[in-house]
C-alpha positions in Angstrom: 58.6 -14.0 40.9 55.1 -15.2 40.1 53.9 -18.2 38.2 50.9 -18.9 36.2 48.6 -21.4 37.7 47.3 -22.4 34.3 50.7 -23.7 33.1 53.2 -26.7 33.8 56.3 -25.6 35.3 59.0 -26.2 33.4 62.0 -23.8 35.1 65.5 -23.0 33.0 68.3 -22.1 35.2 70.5 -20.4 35.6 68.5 -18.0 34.1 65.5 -18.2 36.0 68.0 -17.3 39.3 70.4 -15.1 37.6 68.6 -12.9 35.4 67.3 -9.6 36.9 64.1 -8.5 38.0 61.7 -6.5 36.1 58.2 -4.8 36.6 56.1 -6.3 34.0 54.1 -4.0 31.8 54.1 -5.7 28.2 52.4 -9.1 26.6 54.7 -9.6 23.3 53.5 -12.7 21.6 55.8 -14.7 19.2 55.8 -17.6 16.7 59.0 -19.7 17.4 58.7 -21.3 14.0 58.8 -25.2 14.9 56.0 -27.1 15.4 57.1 -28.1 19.2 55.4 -28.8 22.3 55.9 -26.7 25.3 58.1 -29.2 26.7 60.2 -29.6 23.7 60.3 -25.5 23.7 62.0 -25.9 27.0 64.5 -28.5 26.0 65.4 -26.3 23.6 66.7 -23.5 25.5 67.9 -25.7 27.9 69.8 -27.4 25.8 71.4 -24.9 23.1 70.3 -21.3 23.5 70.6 -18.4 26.2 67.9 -16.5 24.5 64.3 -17.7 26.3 60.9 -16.2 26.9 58.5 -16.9 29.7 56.3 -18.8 28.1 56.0 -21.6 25.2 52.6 -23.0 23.7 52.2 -26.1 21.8 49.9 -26.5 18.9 47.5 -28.8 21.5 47.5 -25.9 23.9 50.1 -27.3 26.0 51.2 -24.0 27.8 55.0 -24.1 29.9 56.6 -21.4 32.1 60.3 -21.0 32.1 61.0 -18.1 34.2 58.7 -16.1 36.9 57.1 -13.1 35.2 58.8 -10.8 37.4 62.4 -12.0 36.1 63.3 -10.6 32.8 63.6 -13.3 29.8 65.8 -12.3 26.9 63.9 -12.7 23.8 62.2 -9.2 23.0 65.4 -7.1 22.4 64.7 -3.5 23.7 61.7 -4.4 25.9 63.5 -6.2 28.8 66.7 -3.3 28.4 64.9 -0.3 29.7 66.5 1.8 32.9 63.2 2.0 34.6 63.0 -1.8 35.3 59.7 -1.9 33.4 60.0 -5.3 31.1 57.5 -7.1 28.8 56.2 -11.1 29.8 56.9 -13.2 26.3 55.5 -16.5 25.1 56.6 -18.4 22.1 53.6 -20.1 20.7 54.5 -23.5 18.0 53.7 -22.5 14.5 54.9 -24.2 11.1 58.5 -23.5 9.6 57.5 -20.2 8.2 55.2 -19.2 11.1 52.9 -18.2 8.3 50.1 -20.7 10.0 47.3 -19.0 12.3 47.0 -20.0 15.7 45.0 -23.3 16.8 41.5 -22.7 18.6 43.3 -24.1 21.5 46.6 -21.8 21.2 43.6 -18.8 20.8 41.9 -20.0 24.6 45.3 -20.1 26.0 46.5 -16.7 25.0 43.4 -15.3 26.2 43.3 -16.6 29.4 46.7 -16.0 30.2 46.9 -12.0 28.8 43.9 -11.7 31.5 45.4 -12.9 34.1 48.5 -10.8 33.3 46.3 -7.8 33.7 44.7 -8.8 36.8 48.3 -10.3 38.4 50.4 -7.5 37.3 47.9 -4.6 36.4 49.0 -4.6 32.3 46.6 -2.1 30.8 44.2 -3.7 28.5 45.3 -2.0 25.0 47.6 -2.5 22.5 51.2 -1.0 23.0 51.3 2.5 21.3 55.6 2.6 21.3 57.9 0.1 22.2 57.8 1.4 26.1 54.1 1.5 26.3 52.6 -0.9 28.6 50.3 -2.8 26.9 49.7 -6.5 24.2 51.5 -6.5 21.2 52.7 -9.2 18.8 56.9 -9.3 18.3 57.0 -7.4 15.0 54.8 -4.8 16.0 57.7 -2.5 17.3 61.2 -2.1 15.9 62.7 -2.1 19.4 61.6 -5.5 20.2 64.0 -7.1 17.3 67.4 -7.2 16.7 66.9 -6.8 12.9 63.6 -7.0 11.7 61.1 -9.5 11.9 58.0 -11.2 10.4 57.5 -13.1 13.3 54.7 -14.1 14.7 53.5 -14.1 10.4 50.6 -12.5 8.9 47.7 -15.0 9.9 48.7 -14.7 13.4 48.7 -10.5 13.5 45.1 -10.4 12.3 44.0 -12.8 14.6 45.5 -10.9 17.5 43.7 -7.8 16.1 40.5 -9.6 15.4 40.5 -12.6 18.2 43.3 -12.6 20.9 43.1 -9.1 21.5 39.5 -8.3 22.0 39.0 -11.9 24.0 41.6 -10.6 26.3 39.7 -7.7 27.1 36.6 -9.4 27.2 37.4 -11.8 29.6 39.3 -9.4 31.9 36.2 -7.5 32.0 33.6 -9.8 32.3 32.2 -8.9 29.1 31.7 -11.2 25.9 33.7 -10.8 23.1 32.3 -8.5 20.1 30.5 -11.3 17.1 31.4 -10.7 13.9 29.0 -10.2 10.9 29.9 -12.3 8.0 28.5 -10.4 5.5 30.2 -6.7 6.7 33.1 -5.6 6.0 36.0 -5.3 8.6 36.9 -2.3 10.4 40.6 -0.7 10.2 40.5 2.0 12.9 43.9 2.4 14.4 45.5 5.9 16.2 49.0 7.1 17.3 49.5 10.0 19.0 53.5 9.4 19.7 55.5 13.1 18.2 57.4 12.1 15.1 59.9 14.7 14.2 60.1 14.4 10.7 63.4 15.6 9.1 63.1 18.3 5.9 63.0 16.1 2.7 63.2 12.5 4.3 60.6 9.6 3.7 59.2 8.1 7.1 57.1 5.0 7.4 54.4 5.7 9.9 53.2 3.2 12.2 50.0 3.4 13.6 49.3 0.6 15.9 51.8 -1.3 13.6 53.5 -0.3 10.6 51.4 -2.7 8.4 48.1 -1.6 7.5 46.9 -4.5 5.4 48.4 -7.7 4.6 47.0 -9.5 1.5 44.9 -10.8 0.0 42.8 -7.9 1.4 40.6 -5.5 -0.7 40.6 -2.2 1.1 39.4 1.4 1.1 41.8 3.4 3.5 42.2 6.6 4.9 45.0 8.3 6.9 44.6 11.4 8.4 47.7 13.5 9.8 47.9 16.4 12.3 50.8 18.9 12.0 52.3 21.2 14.6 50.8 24.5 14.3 54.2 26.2 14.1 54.8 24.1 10.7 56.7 26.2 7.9 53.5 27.8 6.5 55.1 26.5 2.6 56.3 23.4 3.8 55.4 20.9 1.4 53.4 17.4 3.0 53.6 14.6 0.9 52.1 11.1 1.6 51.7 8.2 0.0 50.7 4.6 0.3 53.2 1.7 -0.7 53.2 -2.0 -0.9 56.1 -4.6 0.1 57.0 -7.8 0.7 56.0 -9.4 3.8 59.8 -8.4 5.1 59.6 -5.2 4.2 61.4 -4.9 1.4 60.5 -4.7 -2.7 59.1 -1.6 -2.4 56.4 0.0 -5.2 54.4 3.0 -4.3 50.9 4.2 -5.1 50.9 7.8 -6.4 52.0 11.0 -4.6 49.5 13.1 -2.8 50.8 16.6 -1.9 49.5 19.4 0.6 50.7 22.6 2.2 51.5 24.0 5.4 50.6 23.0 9.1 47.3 21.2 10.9 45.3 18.5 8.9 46.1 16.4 6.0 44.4 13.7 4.6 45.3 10.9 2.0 43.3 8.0 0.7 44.0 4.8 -1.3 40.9 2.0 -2.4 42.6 -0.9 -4.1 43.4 -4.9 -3.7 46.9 -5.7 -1.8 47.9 -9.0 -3.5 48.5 -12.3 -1.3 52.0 -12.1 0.1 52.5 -8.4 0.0 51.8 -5.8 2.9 50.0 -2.5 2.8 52.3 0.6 4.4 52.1 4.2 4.5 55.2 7.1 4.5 55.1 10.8 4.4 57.7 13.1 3.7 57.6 17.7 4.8 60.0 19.4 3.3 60.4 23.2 4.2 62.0 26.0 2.4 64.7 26.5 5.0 65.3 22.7 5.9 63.8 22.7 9.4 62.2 19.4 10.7 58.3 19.3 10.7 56.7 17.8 14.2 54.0 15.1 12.9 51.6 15.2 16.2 48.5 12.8 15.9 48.0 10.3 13.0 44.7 7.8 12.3 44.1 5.3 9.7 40.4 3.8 9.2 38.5 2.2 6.9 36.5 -0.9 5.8 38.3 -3.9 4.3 37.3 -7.6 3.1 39.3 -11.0 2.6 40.1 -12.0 -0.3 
């Protein structure tokens, strides 16, 4: 097992002893949705739960370590299930009741310096994970298999900053290089791929993720594009439809933007310029339907565009 040097000990058996090993390959970062120091995160799954990550980070920067990175902790669902014995390190980082509160400049250093040494200690490739299996740094609602039901966590403020901040000061510090400055003035860049096969079922809606399945969260003024690549064996009158939808920051109370409809296999494109409200998210979905009810195979699919706050 190997422990952090920049973090206090703090080690929760049996679980630490018991639990099996893994080969980590994954940075999932979480809000645990109490304002608690990394010592009181501890207590806490001492005390009353079986369900602990690595890591806890108080709102001071206070950073503990549970369990050895190489011993699988239980709280990302899927990630620390797989058959190859890859698994995914975890921290829970203190946030407010709602974990709708960003991340303290101190909680930001922390993160950073500890998703570079993950990559130097255990070789995690510096990107952001493209499928729930892909070794990378995500965030715990950025993949479906990572939560039981559905999850917000670690809240909107804390997803852009990883995009914008955590992220990109990873990399930079794991490369020697400085992070990139932003200009004030400009607009922000949404340039995201995924080039993970969806098999898309004749007639059935399917929310796309790209690097997550939220493209903006509001308030956000945004001009968007997503562009699609089809397999070239694509009923030639299969009908592509895609359109972009807004929802509650759950996922749910859905209302749609208008249809846009194409034909056939290879490239599609669909656009949308408009304001997502505060407290709603910005998704996209796209549904083929073919003559003779055979699935469509999406291959590639980018979104970009400029967007400003609000």
């Amino acid at each position: 097992m190997a422990w952090y040097p920049g973090a206090t000990k703090y080690e929760l058996q049996p679980e630490s002893d018991g639990q099996p090993a893994i080969r980590p390959t994954q940075f999932i970062m979480h809000s645990i949705a109490a304002p608690w120091t990394a010592r009181r995160i501890y207590e806490y799954w001492r005390d009353s739960s079986s369900l602990e990550s690595h890591f806890g980070l108080g709102y001071e920067g206070d950073l503990g370590q549970y369990i050895g990175t190489e011993t699988r902790a239980d709280a990302n669902y899927k990630a620390n299930l797989r058959p190859d014995g890859t698994g995914a390190v975890s921290i829970e980082t203190a946030s407010n009741l709602q974990h709708t509160d960003p991340w303290t400049a101190k909680q930001v250093e922390r993160l950073i310096a500890l998703g570079a040494w993950l990559h130097q200690r255990h070789g995690i490739p510096l990107r952001v994970c493209r499928s729930a299996s892909d070794p990378g740094y995500g965030y715990h609602r950025l993949h479906a298999d990572w939560a039981v039901s559905g999850t917000a966590c670690p809240g909107d403020a804390r997803v852009r900053q990883f995009r914008n901040a955590v992220f990109p000061g990873i990399v930079a510090r794991a490369t020697g290089q400085s992070p990139p400055q932003e200009e004030p003035d400009m607009p922000s860049m949404l340039n995201e791929s995924n080039t993970v096969d969806v098999v898309l079922r004749s007639g059935v809606w399917t929310g796309l993720a790209f690097t997550d399945a939220v493209l903006h969260s509001g308030p956000r003024r945004h001009a968007t594009v997503v562009h699609l690549l089809f397999a070239d064996n694509t009923h030639k009158e299969a009908r592509i439809e895609g359109r972009f939808y807004l929802t509650d920051t759950a996922g749910g109370n859905p209302s749609a933007y208008l249809t846009v409809t194409g034909k056939g296999p290879g490239g599609h494109q669909f656009q949308c310029a408009a304001d997502v409200p505060k407290g709603r998210h910005l998704r996209f979905e796209v549904r083929a339907t073919t003559p003779d009810g055979s699935s469509v195979r999406l291959l590639h699919r980018v979104v970009s565009g400029p967007y400003w706050a609000l």
